[in-house]
N, C-alpha and C positions, 0 to 999 in steps of 0.2 A: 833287640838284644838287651836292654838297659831293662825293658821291663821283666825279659824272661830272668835276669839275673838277680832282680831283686824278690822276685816270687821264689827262685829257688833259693836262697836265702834267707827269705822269709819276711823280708822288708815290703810290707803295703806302699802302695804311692798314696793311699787318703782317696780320700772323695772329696769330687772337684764344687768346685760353689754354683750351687743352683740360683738360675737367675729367677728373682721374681716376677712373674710378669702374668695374665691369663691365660692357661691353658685352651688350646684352640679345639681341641679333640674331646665331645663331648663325656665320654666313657670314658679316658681320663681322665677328666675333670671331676666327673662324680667319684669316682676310687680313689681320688686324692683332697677330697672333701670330704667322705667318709673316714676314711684311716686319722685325718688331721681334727675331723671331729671328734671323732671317738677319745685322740690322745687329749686333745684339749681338755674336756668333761675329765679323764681321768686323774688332768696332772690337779685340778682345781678341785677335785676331792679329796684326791692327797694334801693339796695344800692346806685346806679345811680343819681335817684330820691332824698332820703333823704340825701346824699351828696355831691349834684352837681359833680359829681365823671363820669370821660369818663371809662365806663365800657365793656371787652367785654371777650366772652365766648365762647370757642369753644369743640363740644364734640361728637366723633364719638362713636356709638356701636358698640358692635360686629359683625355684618355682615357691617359694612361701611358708617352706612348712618348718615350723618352729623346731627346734631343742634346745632345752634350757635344761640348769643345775642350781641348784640354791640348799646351802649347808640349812641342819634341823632349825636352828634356832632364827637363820634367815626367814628359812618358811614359816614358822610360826610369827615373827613380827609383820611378816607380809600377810598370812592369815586376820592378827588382830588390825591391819590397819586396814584391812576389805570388809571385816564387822562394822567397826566405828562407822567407815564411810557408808555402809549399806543402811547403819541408821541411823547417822544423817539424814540423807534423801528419805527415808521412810517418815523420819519426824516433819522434811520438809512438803513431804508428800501430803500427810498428814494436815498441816497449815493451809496448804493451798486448797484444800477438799472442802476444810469448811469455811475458807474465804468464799469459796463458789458457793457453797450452799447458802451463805451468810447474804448474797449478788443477789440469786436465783428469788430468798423469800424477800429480800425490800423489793424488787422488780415485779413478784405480786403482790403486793401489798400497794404499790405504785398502782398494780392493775385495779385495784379495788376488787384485791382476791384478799379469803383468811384473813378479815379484819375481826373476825372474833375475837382474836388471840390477843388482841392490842388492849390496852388500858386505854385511859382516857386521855393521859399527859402523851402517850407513845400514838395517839392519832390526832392529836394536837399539834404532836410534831412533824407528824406525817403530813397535813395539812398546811404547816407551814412551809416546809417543805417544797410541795407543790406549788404554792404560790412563787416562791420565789423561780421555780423552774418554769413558771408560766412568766413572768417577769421578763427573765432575760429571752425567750423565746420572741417574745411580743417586742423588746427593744431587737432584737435581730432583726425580724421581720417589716420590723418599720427602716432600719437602715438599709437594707437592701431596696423598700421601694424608693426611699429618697434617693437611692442611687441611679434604680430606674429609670423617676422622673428627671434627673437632674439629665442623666442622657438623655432621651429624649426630646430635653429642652435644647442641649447641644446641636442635637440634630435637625433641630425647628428653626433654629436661625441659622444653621448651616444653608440649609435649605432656602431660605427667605432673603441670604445673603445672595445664593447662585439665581433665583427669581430676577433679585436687581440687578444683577449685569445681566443677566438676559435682555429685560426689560430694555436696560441702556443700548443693546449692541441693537434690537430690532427698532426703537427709533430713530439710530446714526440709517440704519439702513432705509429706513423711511424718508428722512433729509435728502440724503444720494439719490431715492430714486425723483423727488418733487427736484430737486435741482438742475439732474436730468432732463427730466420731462420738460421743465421751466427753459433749457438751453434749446430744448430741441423743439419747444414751439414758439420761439425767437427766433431761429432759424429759420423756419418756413411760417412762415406768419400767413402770408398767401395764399401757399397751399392749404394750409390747414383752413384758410376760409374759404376755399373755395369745394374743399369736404364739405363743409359744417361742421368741423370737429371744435367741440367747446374746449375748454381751458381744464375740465374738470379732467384729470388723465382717468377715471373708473369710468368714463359716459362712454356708452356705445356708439361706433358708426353705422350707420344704417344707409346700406346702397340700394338705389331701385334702378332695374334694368325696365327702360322703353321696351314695348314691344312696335318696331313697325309694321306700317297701313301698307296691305298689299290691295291693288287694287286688279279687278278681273279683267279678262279680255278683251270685252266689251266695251268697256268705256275707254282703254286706252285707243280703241281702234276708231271710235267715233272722235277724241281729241286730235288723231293723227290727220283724218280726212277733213276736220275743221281748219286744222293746219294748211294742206295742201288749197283750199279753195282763197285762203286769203291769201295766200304766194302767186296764185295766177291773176 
C-alpha cells in the first residue's frame, strides 16, 4: 500500500545500496564489466577534456585483455619516452657488438690467427701477454700437483700407520698361541714323549701303524701237536 501510494503520487522510494561484492553469474558479470568499463574511459575523457588534465587508464579483464585511455599529450610523452628508451638499448646494443667483436679478434690473434694486421709493438704485446697467461697457468698447475702429492703422502702414512697395528695385533696373537702351546706341553710332558712330539709346535706328527704276522695253518697245527706230545 505505502509503495503503490507513493508511485501514484509521484514520490520514488530511490535505489537501494548495491552491495559490493563478486558477482557469482558469469553473464552478469561480463554486462556489468562492460557497461562500468565503458563509463569509466568516458568519464576520464571528460575529465581530460573539461580540465585540460593529461589523463590515462589502464584496465585488464578477467581473461587478460587490455583497455586502456591515455589523453593526446599523455600519449605523446609516453610515445617520446618509448624513442629515448628504444635508443638507448640500440646504443647499448651497439656497445656490446663491438665489445664481442673486439673478444672474438684478441681470441684469434691469441690463436696465432690475422697477425698481419699487428705492428710490431701490438705483437710485442701480444707476446707478452702470452707469457704472462703461460705463467699463472704453470703456477696453477704445479699447485694442484703439490696438492696431489701432499695427499697422497697423507695416505702413505695413513696406511703405514694401519700396517703397524696390524703388525702389533698378529704378534700379541703369536705370544697367545707359543704360550698356549707352552702350557699345553707342561701339561702332558708324558704324553707328548711318548708321541715323539718335539717342543717345536709347526713339527709334524708322524704315526706308523704295525702291520701284524698272520701265520698259516700249517704251522699252527704242527705247534699244537708239539704241544700235546709233551703233556703226555
Amino acid at each position: 500500500m505505502i509503495n503503490h501510494w507513493f508511485s501514484t503520487f509521484g514520490f520514488g522510494m530511490g535505489r537501494g545500496k548495491i552491495v559490493i561484492r563478486r558477482i557469482d553469474n558469469s553473464t552478469s558479470r561480463q554486462v556489468t564489466f562492460s557497461k562500468r568499463r565503458n563509463g569509466l574511459l568516458k568519464k576520464a575523457k571528460e575529465l581530460a577534456i573539461l580540465c585540460d588534465a593529461e589523463v590515462g587508464c589502464v584496465i585488464f579483464s578477467s581473461t587478460g585483455k587490455l583497455h586502456e585511455y591515455s589523453s593526446t599529450r599523455l600519449r605523446r610523452n609516453q610515445q617520446h619516452e618509448v624513442t629515448e628508451e628504444s635508443k638507448f638499448w640500440q646504443r647499448e646494443a651497439a656497445v656490446l657488438k663491438q665489445q664481442l667483436q673486439n673478444l672474438q679478434q684478441s681470441h684469434r690473434h691469441m690463436m696465432g690467427e690475422e697477425l698481419s694486421v699487428l705492428s710490431v709493438s701490438e705483437l710485442q704485446g701480444l707476446e707478452n701477454q702470452l707469457d704472462s697467461s703461460l705463467q699463472c697457468i704453470r703456477r696453477k698447475k704445479d699447485q694442484l700437483l703439490f696438492n696431489e702429492i701432499d695427499e697422497l703422502n697423507q695416505k702413505g702414512k695413513f696406511i703405514h700407520q694401519q700396517n703397524i697395528e696390524l703388525s702389533k695385533e698378529i704378534n700379541q696373537i703369536r705370544e697367545q698361541n707359543m704360550a698356549l702351546y707352552k702350557q699345553v706341553v707342561g701339561t702332558n710332558k708324558n704324553a707328548m714323549h711318548a708321541l715323539s712330539i718335539t717342543e717345536d709346535p709347526h713339527a709334524s706328527i708322524d704315526l706308523q701303524l704295525s702291520i701284524p704276522v698272520q701265520h698259516n695253518d700249517t704251522e699252527s697245527r704242527v705247534q699244537s701237536t708239539n704241544l700235546d706230545l709233551q703233556l703226555h
